[in-house]
Biopython code that builds the backbone (N, CA, C, O; Angstrom):
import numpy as np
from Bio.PDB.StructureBuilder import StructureBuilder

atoms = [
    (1, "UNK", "N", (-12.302, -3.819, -6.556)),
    (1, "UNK", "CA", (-11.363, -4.022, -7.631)),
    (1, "UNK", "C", (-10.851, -5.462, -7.545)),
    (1, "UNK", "O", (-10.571, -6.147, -6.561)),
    (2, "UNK", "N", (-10.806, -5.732, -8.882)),
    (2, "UNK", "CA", (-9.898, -7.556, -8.720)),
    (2, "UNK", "C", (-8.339, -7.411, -8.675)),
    (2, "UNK", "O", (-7.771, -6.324, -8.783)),
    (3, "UNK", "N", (-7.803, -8.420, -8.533)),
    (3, "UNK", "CA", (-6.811, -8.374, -8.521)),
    (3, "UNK", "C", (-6.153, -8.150, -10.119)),
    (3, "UNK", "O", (-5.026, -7.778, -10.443)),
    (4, "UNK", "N", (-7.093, -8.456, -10.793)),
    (4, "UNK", "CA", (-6.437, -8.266, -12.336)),
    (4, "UNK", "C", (-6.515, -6.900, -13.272)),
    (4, "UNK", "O", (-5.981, -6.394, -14.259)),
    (5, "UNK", "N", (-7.592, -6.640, -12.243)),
    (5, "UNK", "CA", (-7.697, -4.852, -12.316)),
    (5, "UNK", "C", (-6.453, -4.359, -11.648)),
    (5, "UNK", "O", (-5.912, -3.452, -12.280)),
    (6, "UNK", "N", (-6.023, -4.613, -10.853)),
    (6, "UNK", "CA", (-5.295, -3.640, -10.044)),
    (6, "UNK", "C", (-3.569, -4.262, -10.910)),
    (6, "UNK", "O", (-2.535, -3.597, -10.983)),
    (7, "UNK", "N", (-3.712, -5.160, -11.247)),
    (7, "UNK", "CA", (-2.020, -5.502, -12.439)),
    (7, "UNK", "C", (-2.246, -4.818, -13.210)),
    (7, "UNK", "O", (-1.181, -4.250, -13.455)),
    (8, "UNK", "N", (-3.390, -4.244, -14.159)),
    (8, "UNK", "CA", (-3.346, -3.714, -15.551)),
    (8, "UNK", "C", (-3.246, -2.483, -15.266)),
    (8, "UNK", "O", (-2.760, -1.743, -16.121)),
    (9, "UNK", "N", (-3.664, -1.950, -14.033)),
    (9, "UNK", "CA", (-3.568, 0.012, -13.424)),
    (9, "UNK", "C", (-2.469, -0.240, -13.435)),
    (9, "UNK", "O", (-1.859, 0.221, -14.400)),
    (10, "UNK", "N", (-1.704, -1.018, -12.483)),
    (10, "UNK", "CA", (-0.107, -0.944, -12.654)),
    (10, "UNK", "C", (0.700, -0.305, -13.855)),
    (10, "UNK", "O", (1.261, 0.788, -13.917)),
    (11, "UNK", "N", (0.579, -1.408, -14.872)),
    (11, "UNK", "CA", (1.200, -1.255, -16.457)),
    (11, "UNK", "C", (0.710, 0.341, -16.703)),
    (11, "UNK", "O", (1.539, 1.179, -17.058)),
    (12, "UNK", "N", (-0.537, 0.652, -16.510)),
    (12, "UNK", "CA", (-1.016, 1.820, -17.195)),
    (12, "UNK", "C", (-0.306, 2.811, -16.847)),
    (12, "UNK", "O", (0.326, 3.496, -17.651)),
    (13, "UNK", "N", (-0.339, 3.065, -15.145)),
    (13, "UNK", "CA", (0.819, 4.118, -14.586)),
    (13, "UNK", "C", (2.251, 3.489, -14.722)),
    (13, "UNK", "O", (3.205, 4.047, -14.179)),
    (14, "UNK", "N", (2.329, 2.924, -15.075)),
    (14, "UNK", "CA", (4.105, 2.894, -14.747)),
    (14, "UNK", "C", (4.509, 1.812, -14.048)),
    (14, "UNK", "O", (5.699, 1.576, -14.258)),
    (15, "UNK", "N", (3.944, 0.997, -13.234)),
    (15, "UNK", "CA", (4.696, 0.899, -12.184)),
    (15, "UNK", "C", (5.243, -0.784, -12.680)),
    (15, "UNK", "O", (4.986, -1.162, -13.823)),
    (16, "UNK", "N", (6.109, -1.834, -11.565)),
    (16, "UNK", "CA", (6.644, -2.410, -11.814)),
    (16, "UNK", "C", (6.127, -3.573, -10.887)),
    (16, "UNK", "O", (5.697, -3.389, -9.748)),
    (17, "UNK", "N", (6.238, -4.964, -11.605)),
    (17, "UNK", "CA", (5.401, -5.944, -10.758)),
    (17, "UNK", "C", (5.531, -5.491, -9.497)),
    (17, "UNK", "O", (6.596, -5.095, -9.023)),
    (18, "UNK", "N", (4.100, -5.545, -8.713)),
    (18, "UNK", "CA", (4.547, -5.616, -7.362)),
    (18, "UNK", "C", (4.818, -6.898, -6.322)),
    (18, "UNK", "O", (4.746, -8.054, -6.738)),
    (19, "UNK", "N", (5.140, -6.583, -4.924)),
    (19, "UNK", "CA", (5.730, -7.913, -4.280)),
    (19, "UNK", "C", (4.858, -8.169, -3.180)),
    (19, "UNK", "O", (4.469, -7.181, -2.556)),
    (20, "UNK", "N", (4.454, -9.364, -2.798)),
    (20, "UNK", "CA", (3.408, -9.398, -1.938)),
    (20, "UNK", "C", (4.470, -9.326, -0.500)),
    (20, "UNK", "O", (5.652, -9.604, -0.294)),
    (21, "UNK", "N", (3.322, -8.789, 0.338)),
    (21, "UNK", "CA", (3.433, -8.102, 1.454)),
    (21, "UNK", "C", (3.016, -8.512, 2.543)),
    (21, "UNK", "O", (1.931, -7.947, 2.682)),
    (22, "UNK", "N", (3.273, -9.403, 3.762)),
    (22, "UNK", "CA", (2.657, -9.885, 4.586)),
    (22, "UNK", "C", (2.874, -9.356, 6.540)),
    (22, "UNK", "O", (3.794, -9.671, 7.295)),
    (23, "UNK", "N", (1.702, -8.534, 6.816)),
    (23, "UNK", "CA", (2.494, -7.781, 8.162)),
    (23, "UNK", "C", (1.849, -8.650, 9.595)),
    (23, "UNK", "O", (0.643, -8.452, 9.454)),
    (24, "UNK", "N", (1.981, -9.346, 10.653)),
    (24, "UNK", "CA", (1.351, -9.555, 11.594)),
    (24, "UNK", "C", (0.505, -8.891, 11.942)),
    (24, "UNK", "O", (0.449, -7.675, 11.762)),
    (25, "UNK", "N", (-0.498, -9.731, 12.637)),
    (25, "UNK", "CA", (-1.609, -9.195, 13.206)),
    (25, "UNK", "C", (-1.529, -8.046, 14.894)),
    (25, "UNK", "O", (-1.186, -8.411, 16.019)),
    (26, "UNK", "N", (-1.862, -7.033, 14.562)),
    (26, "UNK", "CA", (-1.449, -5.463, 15.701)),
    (26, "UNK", "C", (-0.635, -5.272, 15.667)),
    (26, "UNK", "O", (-0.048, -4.998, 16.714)),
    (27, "UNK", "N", (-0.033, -5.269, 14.559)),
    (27, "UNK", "CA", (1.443, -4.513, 14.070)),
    (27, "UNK", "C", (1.237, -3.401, 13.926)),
    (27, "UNK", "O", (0.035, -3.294, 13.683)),
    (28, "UNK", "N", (1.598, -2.673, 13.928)),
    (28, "UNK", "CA", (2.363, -1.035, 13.860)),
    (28, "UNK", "C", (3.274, -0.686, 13.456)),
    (28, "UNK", "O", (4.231, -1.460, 13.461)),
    (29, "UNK", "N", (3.423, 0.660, 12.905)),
    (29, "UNK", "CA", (4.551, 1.191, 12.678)),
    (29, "UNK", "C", (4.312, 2.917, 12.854)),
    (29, "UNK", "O", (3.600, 3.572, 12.093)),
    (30, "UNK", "N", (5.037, 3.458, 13.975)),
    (30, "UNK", "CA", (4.931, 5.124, 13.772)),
    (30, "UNK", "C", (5.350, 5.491, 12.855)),
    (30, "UNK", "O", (6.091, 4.805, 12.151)),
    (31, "UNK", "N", (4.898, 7.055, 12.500)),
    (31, "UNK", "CA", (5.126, 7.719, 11.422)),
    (31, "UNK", "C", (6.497, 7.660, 10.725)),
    (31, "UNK", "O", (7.612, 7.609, 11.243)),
    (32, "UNK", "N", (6.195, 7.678, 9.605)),
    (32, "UNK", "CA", (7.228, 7.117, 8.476)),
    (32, "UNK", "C", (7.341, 7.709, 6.921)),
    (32, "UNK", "O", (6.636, 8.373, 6.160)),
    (33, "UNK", "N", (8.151, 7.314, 6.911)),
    (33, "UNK", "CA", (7.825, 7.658, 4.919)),
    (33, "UNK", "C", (8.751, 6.788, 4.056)),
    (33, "UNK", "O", (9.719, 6.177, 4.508)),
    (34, "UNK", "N", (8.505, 6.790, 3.239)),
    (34, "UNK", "CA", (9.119, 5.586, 2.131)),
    (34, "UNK", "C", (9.783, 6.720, 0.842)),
    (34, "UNK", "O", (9.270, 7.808, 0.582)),
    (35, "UNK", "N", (11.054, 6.135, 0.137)),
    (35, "UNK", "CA", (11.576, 6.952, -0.436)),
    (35, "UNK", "C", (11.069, 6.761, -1.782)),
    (35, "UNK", "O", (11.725, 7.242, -2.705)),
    (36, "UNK", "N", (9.894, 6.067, -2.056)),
    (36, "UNK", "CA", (9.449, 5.675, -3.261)),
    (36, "UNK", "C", (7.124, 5.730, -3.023)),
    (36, "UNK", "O", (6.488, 5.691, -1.969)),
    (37, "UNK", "N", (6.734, 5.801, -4.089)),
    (37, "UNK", "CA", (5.643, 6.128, -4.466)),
    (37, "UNK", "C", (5.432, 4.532, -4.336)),
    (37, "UNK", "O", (6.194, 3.618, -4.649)),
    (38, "UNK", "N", (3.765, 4.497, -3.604)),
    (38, "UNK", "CA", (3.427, 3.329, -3.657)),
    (38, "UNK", "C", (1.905, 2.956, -3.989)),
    (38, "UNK", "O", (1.146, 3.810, -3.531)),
    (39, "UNK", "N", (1.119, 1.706, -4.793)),
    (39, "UNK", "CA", (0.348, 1.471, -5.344)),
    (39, "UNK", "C", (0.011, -0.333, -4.682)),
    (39, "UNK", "O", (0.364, -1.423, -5.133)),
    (40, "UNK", "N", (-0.669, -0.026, -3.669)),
    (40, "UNK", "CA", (-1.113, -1.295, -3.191)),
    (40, "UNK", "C", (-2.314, -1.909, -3.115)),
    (40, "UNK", "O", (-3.299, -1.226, -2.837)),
    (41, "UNK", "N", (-2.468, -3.616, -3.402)),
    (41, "UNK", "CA", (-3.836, -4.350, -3.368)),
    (41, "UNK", "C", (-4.022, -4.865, -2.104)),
    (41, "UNK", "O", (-3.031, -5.468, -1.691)),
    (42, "UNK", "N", (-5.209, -4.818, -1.153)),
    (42, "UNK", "CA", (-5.105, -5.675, -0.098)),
    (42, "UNK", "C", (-5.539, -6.845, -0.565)),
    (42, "UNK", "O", (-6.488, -7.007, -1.332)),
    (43, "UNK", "N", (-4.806, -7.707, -0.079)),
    (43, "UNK", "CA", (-5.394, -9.447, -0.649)),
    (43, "UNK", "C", (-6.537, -10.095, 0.345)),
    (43, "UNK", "O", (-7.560, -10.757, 0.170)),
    (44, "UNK", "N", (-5.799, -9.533, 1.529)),
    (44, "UNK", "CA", (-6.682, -10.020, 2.579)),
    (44, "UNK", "C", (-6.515, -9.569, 4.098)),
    (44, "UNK", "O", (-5.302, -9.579, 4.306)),
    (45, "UNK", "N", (-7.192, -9.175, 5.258)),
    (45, "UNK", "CA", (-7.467, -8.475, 6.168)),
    (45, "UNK", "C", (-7.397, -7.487, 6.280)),
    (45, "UNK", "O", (-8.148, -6.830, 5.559)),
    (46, "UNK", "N", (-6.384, -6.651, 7.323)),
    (46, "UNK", "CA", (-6.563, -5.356, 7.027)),
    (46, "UNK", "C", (-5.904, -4.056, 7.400)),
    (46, "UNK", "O", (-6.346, -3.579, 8.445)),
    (47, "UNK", "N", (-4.826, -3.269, 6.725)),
    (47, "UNK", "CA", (-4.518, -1.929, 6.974)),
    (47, "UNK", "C", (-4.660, -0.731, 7.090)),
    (47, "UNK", "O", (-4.562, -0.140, 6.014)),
    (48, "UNK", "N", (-4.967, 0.257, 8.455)),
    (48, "UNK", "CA", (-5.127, 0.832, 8.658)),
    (48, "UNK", "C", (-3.790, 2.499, 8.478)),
    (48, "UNK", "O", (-2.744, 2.732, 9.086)),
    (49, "UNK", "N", (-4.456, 3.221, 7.483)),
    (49, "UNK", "CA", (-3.279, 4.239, 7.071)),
    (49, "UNK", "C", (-3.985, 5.313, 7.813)),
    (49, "UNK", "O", (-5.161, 5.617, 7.613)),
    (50, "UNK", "N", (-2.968, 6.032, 8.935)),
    (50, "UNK", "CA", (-3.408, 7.304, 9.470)),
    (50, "UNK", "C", (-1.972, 8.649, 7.957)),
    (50, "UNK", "O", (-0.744, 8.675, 8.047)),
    (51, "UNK", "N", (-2.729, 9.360, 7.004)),
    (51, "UNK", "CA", (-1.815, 10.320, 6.430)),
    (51, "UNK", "C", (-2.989, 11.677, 6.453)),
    (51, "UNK", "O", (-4.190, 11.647, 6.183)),
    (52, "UNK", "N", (-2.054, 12.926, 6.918)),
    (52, "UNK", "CA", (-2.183, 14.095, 7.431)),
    (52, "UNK", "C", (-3.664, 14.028, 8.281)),
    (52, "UNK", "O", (-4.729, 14.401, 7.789)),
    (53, "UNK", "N", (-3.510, 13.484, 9.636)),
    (53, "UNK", "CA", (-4.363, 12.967, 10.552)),
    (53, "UNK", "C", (-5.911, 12.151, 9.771)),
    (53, "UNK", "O", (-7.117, 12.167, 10.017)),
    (54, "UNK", "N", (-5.488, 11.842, 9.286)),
    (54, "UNK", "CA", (-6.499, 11.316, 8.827)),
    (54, "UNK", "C", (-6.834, 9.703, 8.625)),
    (54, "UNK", "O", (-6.292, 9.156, 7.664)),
    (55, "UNK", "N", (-7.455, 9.136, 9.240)),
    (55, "UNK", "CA", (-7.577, 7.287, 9.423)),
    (55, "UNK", "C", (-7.939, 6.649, 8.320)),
    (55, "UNK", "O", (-9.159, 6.792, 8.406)),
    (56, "UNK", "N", (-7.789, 6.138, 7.490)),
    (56, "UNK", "CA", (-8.192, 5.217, 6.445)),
    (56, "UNK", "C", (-8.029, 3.756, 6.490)),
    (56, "UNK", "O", (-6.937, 3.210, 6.339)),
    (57, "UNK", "N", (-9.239, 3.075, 6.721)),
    (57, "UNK", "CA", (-9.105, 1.409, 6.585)),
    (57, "UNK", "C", (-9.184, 1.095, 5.110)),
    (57, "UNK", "O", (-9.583, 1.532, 4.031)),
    (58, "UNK", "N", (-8.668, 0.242, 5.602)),
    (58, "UNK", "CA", (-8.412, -0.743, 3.873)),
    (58, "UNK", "C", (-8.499, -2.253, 4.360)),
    (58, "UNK", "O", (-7.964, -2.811, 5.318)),
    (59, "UNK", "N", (-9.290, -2.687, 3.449)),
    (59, "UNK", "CA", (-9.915, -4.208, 3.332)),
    (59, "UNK", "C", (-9.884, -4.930, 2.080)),
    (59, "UNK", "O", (-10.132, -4.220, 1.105)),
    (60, "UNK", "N", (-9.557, -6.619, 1.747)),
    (60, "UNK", "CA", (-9.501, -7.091, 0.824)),
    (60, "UNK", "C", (-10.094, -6.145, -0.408)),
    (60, "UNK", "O", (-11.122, -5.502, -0.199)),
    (61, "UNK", "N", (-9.463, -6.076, -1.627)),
    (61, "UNK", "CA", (-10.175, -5.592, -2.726)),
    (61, "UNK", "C", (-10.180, -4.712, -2.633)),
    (61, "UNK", "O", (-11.121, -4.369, -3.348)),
    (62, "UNK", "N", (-9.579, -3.459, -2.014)),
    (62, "UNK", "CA", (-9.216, -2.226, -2.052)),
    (62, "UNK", "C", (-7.938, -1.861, -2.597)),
    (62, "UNK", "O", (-7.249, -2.796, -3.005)),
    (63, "UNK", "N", (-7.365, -0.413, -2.710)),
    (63, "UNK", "CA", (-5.966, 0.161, -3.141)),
    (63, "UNK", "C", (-6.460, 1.002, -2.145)),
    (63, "UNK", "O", (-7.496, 1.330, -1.567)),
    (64, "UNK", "N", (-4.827, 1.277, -2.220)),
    (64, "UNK", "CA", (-4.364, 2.159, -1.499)),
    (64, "UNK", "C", (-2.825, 2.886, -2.053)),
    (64, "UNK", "O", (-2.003, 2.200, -2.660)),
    (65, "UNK", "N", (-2.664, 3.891, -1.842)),
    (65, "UNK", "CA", (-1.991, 4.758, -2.404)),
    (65, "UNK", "C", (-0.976, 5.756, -1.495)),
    (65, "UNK", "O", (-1.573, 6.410, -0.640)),
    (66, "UNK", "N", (0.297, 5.927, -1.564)),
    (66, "UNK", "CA", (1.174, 6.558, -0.675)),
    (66, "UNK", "C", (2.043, 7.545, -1.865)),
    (66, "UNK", "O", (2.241, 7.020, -2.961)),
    (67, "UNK", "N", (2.400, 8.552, -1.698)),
    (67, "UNK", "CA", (3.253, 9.265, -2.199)),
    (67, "UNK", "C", (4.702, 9.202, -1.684)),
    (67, "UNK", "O", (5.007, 9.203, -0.491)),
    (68, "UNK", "N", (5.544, 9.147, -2.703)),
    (68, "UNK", "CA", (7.139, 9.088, -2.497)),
    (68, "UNK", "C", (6.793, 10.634, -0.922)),
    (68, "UNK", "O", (5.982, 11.560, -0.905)),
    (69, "UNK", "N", (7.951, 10.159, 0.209)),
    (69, "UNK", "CA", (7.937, 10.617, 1.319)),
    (69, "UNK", "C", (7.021, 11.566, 1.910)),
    (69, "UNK", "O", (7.127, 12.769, 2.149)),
    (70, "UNK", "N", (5.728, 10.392, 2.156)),
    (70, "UNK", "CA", (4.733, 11.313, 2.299)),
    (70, "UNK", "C", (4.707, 10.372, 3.908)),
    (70, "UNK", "O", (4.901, 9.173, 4.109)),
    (71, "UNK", "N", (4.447, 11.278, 4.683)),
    (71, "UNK", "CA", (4.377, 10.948, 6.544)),
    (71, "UNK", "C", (2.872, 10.041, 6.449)),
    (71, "UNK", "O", (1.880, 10.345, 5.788)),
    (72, "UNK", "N", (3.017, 9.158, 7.104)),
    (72, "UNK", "CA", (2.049, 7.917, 7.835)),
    (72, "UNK", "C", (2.247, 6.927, 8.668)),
    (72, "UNK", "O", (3.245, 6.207, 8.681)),
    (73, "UNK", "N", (1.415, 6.864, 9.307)),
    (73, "UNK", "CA", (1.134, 5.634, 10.374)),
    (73, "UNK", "C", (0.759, 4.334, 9.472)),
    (73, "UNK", "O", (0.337, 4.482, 8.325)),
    (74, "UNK", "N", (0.950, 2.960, 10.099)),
    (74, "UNK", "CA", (0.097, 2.046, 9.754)),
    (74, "UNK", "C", (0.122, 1.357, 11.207)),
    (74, "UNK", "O", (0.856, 1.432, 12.193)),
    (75, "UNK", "N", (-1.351, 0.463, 10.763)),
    (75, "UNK", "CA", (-1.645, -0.697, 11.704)),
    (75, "UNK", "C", (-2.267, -1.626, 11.317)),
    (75, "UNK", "O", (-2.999, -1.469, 10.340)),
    (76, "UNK", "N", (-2.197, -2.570, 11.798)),
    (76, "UNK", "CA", (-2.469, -3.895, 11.213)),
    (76, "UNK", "C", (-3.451, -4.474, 11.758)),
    (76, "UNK", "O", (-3.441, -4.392, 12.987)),
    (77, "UNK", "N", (-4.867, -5.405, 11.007)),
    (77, "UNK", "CA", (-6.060, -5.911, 11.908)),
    (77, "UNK", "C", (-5.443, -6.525, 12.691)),
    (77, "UNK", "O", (-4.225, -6.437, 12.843)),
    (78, "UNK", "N", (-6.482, -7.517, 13.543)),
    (78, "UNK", "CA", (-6.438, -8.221, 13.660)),
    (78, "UNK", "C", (-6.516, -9.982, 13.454)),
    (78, "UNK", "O", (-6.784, -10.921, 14.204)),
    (79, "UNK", "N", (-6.147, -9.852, 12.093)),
    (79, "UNK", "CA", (-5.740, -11.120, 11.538)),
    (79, "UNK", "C", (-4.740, -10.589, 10.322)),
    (79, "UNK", "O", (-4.658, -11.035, 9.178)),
    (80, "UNK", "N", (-4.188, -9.767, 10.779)),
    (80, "UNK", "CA", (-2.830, -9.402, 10.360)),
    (80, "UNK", "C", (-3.228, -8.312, 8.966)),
    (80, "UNK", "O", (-4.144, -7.489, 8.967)),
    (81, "UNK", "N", (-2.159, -8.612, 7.703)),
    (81, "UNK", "CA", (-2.622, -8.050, 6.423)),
    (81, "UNK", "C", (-1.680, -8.734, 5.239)),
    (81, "UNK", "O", (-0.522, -9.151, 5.245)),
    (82, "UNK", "N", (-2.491, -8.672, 4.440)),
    (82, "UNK", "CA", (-1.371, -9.249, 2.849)),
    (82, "UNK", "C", (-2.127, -8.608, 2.224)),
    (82, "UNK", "O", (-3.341, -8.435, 2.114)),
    (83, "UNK", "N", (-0.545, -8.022, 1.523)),
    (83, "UNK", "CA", (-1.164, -6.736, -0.039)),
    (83, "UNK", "C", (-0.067, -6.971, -0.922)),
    (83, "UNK", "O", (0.939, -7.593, -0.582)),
    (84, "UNK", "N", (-0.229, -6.543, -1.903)),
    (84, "UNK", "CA", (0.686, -6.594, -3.470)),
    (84, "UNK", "C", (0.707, -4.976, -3.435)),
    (84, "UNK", "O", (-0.356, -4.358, -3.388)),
    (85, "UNK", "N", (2.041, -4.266, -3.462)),
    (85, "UNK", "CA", (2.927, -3.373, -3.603)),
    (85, "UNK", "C", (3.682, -3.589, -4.473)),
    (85, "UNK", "O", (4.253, -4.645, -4.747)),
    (86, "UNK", "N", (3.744, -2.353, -5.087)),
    (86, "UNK", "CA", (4.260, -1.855, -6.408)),
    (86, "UNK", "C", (5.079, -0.558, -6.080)),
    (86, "UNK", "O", (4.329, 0.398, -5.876)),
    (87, "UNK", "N", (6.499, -0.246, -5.966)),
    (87, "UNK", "CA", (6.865, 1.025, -5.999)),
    (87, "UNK", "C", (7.889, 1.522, -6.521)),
    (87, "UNK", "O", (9.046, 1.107, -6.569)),
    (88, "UNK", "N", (7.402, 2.453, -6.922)),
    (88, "UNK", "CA", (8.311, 3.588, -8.092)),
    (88, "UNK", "C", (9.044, 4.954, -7.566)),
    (88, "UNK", "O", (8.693, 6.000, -7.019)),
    (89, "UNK", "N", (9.995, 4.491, -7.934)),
    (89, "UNK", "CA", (10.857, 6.150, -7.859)),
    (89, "UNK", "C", (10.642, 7.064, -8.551)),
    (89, "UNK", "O", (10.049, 6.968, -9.626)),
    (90, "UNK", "N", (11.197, 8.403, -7.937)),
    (90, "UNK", "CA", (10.182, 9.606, -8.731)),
    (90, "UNK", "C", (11.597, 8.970, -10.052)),
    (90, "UNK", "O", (11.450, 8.723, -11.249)),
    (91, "UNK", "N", (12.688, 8.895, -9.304)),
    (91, "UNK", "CA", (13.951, 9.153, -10.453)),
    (91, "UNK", "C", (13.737, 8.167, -11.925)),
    (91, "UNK", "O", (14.387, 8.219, -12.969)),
    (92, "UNK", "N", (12.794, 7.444, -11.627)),
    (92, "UNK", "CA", (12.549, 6.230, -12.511)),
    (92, "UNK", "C", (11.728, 6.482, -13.774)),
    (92, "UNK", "O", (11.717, 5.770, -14.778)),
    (93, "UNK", "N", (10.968, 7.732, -13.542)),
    (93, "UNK", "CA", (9.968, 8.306, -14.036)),
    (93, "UNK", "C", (11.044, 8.909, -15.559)),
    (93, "UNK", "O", (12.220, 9.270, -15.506)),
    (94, "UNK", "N", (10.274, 8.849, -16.620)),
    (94, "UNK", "CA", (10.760, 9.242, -17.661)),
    (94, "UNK", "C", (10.220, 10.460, -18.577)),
    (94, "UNK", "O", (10.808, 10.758, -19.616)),
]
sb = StructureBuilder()
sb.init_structure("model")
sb.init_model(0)
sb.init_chain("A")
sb.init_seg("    ")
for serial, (resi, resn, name, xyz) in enumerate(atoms, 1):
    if name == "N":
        sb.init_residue(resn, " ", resi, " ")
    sb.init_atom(name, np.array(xyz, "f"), 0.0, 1.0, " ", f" {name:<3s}", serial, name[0])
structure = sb.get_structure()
């Protein structure tokens, strides 16, 4: 996906510019959840999502997708990660 693909999915679902995202390289974070629905581009390297045991890499030119308080891991390559996030509240929803 391009990056200009992944702005126009935005508009289509709903969602609201997203903000770029930049995590160090073997970063981590234990299980978690976010109080909002999320719609992300990787720009470049790479995040690793463990949701309901399950490992998913993500690499430039991918999405990736989280549900408002849905449990996950992340980790970060090793040359870190930058993505464009977009997230929506369920309450936002009309």
């Amino acid at each position: 996906m391009t990056k200009e693909q992944f702005m126009s999915m935005l508009v289509l679902d709903g969602f609201p510019e997203p903000t770029l995202v930049q995590r160090e390289a073997g970063g981590f974070l234990d299980a978690h959840t976010h109080p909002f629905e999320v719609q992300a581009f990787v720009l470049s390297g790479q995040i690793d999502l463990v949701v309901d045991g399950v490992r998913t890499a993500y690499i430039s030119g991918e999405v990736f997708r989280l549900l408002e308080n849905q449990v996950h891991t992340e980790r970060y390559g090793s040359n870190g990660v930058q993505y464009l996030a977009s997230r929506k509240n369920s309450a936002e929803v009309i």
